[in-house]
C-alpha positions as CSV (number, residue, x, y, z in Angstrom):
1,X,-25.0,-13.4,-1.9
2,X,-23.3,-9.8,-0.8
3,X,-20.3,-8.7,-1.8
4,X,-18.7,-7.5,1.3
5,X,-18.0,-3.3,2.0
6,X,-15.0,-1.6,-0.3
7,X,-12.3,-0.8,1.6
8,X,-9.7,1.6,0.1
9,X,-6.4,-0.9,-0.5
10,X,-8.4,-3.8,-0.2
11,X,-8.1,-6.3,-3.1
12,X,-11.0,-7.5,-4.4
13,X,-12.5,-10.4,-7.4
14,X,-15.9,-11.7,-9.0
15,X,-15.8,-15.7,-8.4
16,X,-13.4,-16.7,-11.3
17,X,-12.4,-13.3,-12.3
18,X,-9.7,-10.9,-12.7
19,X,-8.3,-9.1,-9.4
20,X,-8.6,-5.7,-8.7
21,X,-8.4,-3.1,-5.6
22,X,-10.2,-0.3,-4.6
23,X,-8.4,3.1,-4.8
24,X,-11.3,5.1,-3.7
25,X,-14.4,5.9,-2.7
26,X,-16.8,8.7,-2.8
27,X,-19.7,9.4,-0.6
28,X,-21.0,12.4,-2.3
29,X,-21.3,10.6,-5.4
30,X,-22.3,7.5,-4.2
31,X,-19.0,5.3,-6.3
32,X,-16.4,3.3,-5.7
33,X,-13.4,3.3,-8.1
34,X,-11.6,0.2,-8.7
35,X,-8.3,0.0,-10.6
36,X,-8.0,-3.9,-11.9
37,X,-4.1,-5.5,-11.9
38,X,-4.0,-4.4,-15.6
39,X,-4.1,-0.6,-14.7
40,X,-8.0,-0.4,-15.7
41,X,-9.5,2.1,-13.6
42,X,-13.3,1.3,-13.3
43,X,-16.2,2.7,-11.3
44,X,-19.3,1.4,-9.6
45,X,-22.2,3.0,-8.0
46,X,-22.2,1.8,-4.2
47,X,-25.7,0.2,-4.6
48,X,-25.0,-2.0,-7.2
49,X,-21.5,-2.9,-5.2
50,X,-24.0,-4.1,-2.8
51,X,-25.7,-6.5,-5.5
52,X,-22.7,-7.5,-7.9
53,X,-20.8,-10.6,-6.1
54,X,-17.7,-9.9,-5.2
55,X,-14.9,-11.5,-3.0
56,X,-12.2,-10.6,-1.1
57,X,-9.2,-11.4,-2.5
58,X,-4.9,-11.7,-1.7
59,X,-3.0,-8.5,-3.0
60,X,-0.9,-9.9,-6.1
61,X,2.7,-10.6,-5.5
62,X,3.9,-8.8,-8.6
63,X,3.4,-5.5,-8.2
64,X,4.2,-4.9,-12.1
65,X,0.8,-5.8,-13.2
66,X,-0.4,-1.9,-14.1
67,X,2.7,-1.2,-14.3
68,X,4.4,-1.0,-18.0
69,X,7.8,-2.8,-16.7
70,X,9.6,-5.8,-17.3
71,X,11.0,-7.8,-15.0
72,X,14.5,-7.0,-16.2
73,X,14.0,-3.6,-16.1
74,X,13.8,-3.7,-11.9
75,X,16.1,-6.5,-11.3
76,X,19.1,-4.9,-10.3
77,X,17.4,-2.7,-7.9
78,X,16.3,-5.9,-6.0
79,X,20.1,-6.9,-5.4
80,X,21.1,-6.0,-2.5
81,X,24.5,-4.5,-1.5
82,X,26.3,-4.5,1.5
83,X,28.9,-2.0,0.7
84,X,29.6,-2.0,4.4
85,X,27.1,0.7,4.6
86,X,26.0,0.7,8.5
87,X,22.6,2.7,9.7
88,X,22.8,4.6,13.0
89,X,20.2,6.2,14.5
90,X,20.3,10.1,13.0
91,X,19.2,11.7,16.3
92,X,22.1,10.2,18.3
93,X,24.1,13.6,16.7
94,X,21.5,15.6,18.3
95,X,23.0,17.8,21.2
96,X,20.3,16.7,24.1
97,X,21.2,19.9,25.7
98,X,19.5,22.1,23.6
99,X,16.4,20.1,23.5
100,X,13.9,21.6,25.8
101,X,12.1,18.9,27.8
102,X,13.9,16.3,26.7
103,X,17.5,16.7,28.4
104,X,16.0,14.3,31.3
105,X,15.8,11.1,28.6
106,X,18.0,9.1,29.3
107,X,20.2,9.2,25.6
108,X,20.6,5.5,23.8
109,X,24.3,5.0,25.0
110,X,23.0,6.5,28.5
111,X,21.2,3.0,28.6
């Protein structure tokens, strides 16, 4: 069996182990670098990629795994507010006018 091609941001496991994703790859040298959900960074030469058996593999839900953080350290940042906080479009302040080429689009509220 072949392990199918690295692909940077692909996630990646041997059959039964640990998951890990590759971060890069380097045609001069021939590697691929892998960084395991620990934080391990690890590197393999592109021929033996070839022969190892890997398999793809689901991107982990918790992004925390190579990262030194505890789950209470990140929770408040996953509340969300609504303090009544509305977006608007930022270019609607623009003054179409002094746009060149574009003073013949039609403006949002135009529509």
């Amino acid at each position: 069996m072949t392990s199918p091609s690295p692909v940077v941001g692909d996630w990646y496991r041997r059959p039964g182990g640990a998951l890990f994703e590759v971060v890069a790859i380097d045609r001069d040298d021939a590697t691929v670098e892998v960084q395991h959900f620990d934080g391990t960074l690890e590197e393999f030469e592109l021929e033996a990629w070839a022969e190892l058996e890997f398999e793809e593999a689901q991107a982990p839900e918790d992004w925390t795994g190579s990262v030194d953080v505890e789950p209470e350290d990140y929770e408040a940042e996953r509340e969300v507010s609504s303090g009544g906080a509305v977006w608007t479009d930022p270019l609607t302040s623009l003054d179409r006018s002094e746009a060149s080429g574009y003073s013949e689009w039609p403006a949002p509220r135009d529509l």
